[in-house]
C-alpha positions, 0 to 999 in steps of 0.5 A: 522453497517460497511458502505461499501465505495467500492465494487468490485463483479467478476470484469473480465477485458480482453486485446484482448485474454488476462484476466488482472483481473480474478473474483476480488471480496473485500470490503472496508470499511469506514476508511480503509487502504487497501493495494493491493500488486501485482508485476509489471503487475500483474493488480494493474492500470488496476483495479484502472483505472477500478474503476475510470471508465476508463476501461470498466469491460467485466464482474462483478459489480463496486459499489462505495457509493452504486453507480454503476460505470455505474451511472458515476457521482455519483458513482465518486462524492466522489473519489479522486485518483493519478494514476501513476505520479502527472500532473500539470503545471510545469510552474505554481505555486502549489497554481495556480495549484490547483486553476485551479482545484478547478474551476471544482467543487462547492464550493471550495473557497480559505478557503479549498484550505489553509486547504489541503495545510496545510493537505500535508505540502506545506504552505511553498513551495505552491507559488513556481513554481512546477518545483522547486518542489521535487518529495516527494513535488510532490506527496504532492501535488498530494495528495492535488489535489486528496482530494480538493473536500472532497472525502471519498475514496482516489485511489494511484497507487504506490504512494511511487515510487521514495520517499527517507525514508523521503519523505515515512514517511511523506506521511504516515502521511498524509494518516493516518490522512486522514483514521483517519478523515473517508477517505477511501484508496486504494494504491497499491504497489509492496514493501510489506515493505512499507505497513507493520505497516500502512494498516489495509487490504492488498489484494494480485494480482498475475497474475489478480488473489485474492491469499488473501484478509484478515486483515493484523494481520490475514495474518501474523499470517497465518504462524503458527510460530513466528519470532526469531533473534538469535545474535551468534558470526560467522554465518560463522559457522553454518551448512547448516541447517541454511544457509538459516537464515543468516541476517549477520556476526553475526545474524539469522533469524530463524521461527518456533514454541517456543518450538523449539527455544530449539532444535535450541540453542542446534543446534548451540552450538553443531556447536561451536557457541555461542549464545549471544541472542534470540530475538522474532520479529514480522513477516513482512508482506514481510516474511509472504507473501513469508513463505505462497506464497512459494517464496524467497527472492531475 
């Protein structure tokens, strides 16, 4: 039986005459990893901040463990979250800060604060000043912070922000081992590139707004076709049927059903172009959400 760690039922949340969140309703799971995807102020914090209790909801149902948010303290008991820019003090040490942390709740001795350091990848830095930190080094240590009194669900508002490939791939890794060990966890995002290969869940926000709410696997393959990269010899050379396919100086990007694949070799050749390979890719979430959504890519 799935053990539903998070809740929301027709959430509405309103700013003077102005609805931010407009009936949001989903489920999240024990061991998820939902990805909320929305564009800059399409209503990602305010819902976040709505579900930490931060905002009061004008109307709907926030249940987190089976507790309404209503129910404050035990609703929060398990949560852990990073909401825009880690804060800590900067003239202190990471292992100080989090000690200072730790004095907020039971039973958090010194045992767990090692494991957590250990968790994000610090034991090396965490005696140093977090003004000498990097900002990958800070949101590791957001990380630490947010799950030091053992949460089953973890809230990141746009954690990636600012994060160099590396620094990216590392708090992947973390993430992951946390859902793998039972953790719960809603990040939001504007990059879509960024989740694609690592929620199992995305929920789309347009304008406070569910567009969709579904697995990942299921929303790609809404598309109803498959992704071809097609190496020729000039992309310069092909005709206006494919100006939109362009990837390169030697390569496209074309969707469309297998059978089809045909009629496109054809196509090209008859434009004296030659075709050195066709490739099939698996569709991005990027390419998904812009192929049902309507939108092009800038």
């Amino acid at each position: 039986m799935k053990e539903i760690i998070l809740k929301c039922s027709n959430v509405t949340k309103k700013m003077g005459n102005k609805v931010i969140l407009d009936d949001i309703s989903f489920e999240i799971e024990k061991g998820d990893i939902f990805g909320f995807i929305g564009k800059n102020g399409a209503g990602k914090t305010t819902l976040i901040k709505s579900i930490l209790g931060l905002y009061k909801v004008n109307s709907g149902s926030i249940c987190i463990n089976g507790y309404d948010i209503k129910d404050y303290t035990s609703a929060i008991e398990k949560v852990g979250a990073v909401v825009e820019n880690p804060d800590f003090y900067m003239y202190l040490s990471g292992l100080e800060n989090l000690k200072l942390k730790a004095r907020l709740y039971k039973n958090i001795d010194d045992n767990r604060i090692d494991e957590v350091v250990k968790l994000v990848n610090l034991e090396s830095r965490i005696k140093d000043k977090v003004s000498k930190y990097s900002l990958g080094m800070k949101q590791r240590l957001g990380i630490a912070d947010a799950i030091l009194n053992n949460p089953n669900l973890l809230l990141l508002d746009e954690p990636t922000n600012g994060l160099d490939p590396n620094g990216i791939k590392k708090l992947k890794d973390i993430l992951k081992n946390l859902s793998e060990e039972g953790v719960s966890i809603f990040i939001s995002s504007h990059i879509l590139s960024e989740l694609d290969n690592f929620c199992n869940k995305i929920c789309i926000i347009n304008e406070g707004k569910i567009i969709e709410f579904s697995h990942i696997n299921q929303f790609k393959s809404k598309t109803c076709e498959l992704c071809y990269l097609i190496e020729v010899d000039d992309t310069s050379k092909v005709n206006l049927l494919f100006k939109n396919n362009i990837i390169d100086k030697t390569n496209l990007k074309v969707y469309c059903n297998k059978e089809f694949i045909p009629l496109v070799i054809e196509s090209l050749i008859k434009s004296n172009i030659k075709v050195y390979s066709v490739k099939e890719e698996e569709i991005s979430l990027e390419d998904a959400f812009l192929k049902i959504t309507g939108e092009k890519n800038d």
